[in-house]
N, C-alpha and C positions, 0 to 999 in steps of 0.2 A: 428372643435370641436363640439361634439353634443351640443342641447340646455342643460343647465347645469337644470333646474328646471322645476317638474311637471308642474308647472303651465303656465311656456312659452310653455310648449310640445300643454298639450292642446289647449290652444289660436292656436296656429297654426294649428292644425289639423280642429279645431272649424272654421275658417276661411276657409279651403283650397277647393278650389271646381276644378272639371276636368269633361271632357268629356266621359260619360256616354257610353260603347261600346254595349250597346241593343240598344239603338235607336238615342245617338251623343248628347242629349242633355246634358247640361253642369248645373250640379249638385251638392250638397255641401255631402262631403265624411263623414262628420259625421251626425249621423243622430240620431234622437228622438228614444231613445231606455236605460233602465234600465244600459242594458250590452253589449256594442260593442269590436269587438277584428278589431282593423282597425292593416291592412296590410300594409308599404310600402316595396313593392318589386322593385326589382333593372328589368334592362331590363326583359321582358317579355319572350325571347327567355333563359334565364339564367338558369343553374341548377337548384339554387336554388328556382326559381321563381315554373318551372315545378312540383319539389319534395314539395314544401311546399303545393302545389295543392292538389297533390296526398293524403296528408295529411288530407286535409281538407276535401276532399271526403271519406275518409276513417271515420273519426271524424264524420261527418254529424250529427249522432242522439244522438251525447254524445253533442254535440253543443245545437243544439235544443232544450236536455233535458234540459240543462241548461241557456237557455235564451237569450243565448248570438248571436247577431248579428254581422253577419262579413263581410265587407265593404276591398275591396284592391286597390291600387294605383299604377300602374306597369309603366316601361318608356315604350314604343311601340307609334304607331298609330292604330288607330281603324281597321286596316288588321292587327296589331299582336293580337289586343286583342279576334277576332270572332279567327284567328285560333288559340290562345292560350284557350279559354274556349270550343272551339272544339275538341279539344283533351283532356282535363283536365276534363272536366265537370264543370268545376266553372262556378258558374251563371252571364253571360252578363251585368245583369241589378247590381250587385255588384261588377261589376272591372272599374275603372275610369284610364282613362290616364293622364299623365305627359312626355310628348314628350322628355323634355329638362333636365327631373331631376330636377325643382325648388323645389319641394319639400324636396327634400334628401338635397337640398344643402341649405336651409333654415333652415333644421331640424340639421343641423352639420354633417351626418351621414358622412360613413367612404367614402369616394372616390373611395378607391384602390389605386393602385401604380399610379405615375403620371410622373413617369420619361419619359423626354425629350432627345431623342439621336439625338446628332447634327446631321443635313445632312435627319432624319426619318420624313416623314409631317407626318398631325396629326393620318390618319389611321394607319402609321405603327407602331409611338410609342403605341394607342391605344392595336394594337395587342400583341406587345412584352412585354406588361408592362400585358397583359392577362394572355400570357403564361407563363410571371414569376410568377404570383401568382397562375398559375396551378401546378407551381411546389413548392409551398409554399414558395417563396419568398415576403414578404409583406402581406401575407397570412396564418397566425400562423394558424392551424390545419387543415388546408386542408390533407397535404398528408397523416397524421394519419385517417382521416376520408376515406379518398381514402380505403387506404387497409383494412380498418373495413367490408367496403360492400363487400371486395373480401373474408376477412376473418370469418366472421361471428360477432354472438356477442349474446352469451346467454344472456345478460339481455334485451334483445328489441326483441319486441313482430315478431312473423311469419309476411312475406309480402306477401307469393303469396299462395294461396288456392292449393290443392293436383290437381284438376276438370281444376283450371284455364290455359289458355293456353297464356304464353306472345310472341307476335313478337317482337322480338328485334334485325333489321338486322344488319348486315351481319350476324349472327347467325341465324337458321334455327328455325322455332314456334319451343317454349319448354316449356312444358307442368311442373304445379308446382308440380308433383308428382317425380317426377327428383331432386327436393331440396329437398324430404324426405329421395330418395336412397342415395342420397352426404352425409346427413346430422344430419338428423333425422324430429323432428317435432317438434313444439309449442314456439322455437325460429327463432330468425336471421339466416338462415343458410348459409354459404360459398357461395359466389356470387349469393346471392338471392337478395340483396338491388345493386348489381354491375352490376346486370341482367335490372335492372329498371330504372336504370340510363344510361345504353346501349340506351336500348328503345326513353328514353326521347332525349338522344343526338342526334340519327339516328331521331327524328322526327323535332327538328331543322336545323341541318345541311341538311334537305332535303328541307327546306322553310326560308333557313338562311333569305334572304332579308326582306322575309316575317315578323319576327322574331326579327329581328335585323335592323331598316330601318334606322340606325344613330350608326357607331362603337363610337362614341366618348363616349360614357356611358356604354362601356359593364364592364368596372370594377368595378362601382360605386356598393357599397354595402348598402342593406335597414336595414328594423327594423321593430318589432311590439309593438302593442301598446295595451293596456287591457284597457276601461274606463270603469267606474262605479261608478254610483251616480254624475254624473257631472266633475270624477276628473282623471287624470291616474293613473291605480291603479296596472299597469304590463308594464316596457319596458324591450324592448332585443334588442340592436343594436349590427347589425354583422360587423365582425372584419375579415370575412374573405368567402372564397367561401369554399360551403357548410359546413356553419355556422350559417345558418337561426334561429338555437335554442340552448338554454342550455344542454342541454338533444337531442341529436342529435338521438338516439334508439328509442324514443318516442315524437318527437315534441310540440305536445300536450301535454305534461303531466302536463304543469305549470298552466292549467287551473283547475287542481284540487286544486291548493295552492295557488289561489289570492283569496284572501278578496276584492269580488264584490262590495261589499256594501247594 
């Protein structure tokens, strides 16, 4: 059960310190700052951990503009986190480790599925209770959000530039002027966000250990966090894979609607 009250949220987070993955040292996740947006992410290797990235990179100078410092907490060891901000571009010196999940599981957040199959040790239940929530078992909108990326979605903004060229194997480099021919322009177009999430999966499953150096947490689901003026002032705890946000078209977009302070 998540923590029921603002004010337990922040004591906790206020508290929480992890290992620093630019240089190991062990660091307190909230930090002196007007407006922070602290991240917990579920495993590091995780869709959703990848795509809220991508997010954030994208976001960068709407962030900035707005003052706001962001701070994340992902499960990995310090080899998932250099090659998770190696591919991402998220900054080193802002992603802290939680090896074992103590935080998500202080914080209440969502687990995932936790079924136990007689005779399954712990990696296989870990797996199967994965795959059920990939198929949105335990997992309320995942499979709607699946076919959105394959199907498009006029209200959320374009992802890949006409010039841009994405790898995303077993598919051959395909260039974003390809989602103009499919689709059109200046939305979501037909497997333009399914294209991106190709990508991201092909560069996990090519570094999975790397990635994932403990399955016993790949279900556990995170949450974010808005503070402002000392208080939290925005959460969103996910309920499911790729569920990271309210507004899934525009992840970001709730920072236009918090009262900072």
């Amino acid at each position: 059960m998540a923590v029921e009250t603002q004010a337990g949220v922040h004591n906790i987070l206020s508290r929480t310190q992890g290992q620093r993955v630019s240089d190991g040292d062990t660091v307190s996740l909230v930090v002196p700052a007007t407006r922070q947006l602290v991240l917990v992410w579920p495993q590091l290797g995780d869709f959703d951990s990848l795509e809220y990235a991508w997010w954030l990179r994208r976001g960068a100078d709407s962030l900035a503009t707005k003052g706001i410092t962001v701070r994340a907490v992902g499960i990995g060891d310090r080899n998932s986190g250099k090659a998770f901000c190696a591919y991402t571009g998220f900054p080193e010196e802002s992603l802290l480790l939680d090896p074992d999940g103590a935080l998500h599981q202080e914080l209440g957040l969502y687990p995932g599925l936790t079924l136990a199959v007689p005779g399954f040790n712990q990696r296989q239940n870990a797996w199967l209770n994965l795959l059920l929530m990939c198929a949105g078992i335990g997992s309320p909108g995942t499979l709607p959000e699946v076919f959105r990326g394959y199907l498009g979605d006029r209200n959320a903004p374009q992802l890949i530039e006409d010039e841009e060229v994405v790898q995303a194997p077993p598919l051959p480099p395909i260039k974003g002027e390809f989602f103009k021919r499919a689709g059109g322009k200046g939305f979501q177009r037909p497997f333009e966000l399914a294209t991106l999430r190709l990508r991201n999966m092909a560069e996990v499953l090519g570094k999975w250990n790397t990635y994932v150096p403990d399955v016993r947490h790949i279900t556990q689901r995170g949450a974010t966090y808005g503070l402002g003026d000392g208080k939290v002032v925005y959460e969103h705890c996910d309920r499911n894979i790729l569920g990271f946000a309210t507004n899934m078209g525009n992840p970001l977009s709730f920072l236009d609607e918090v009262d900072w302070g």
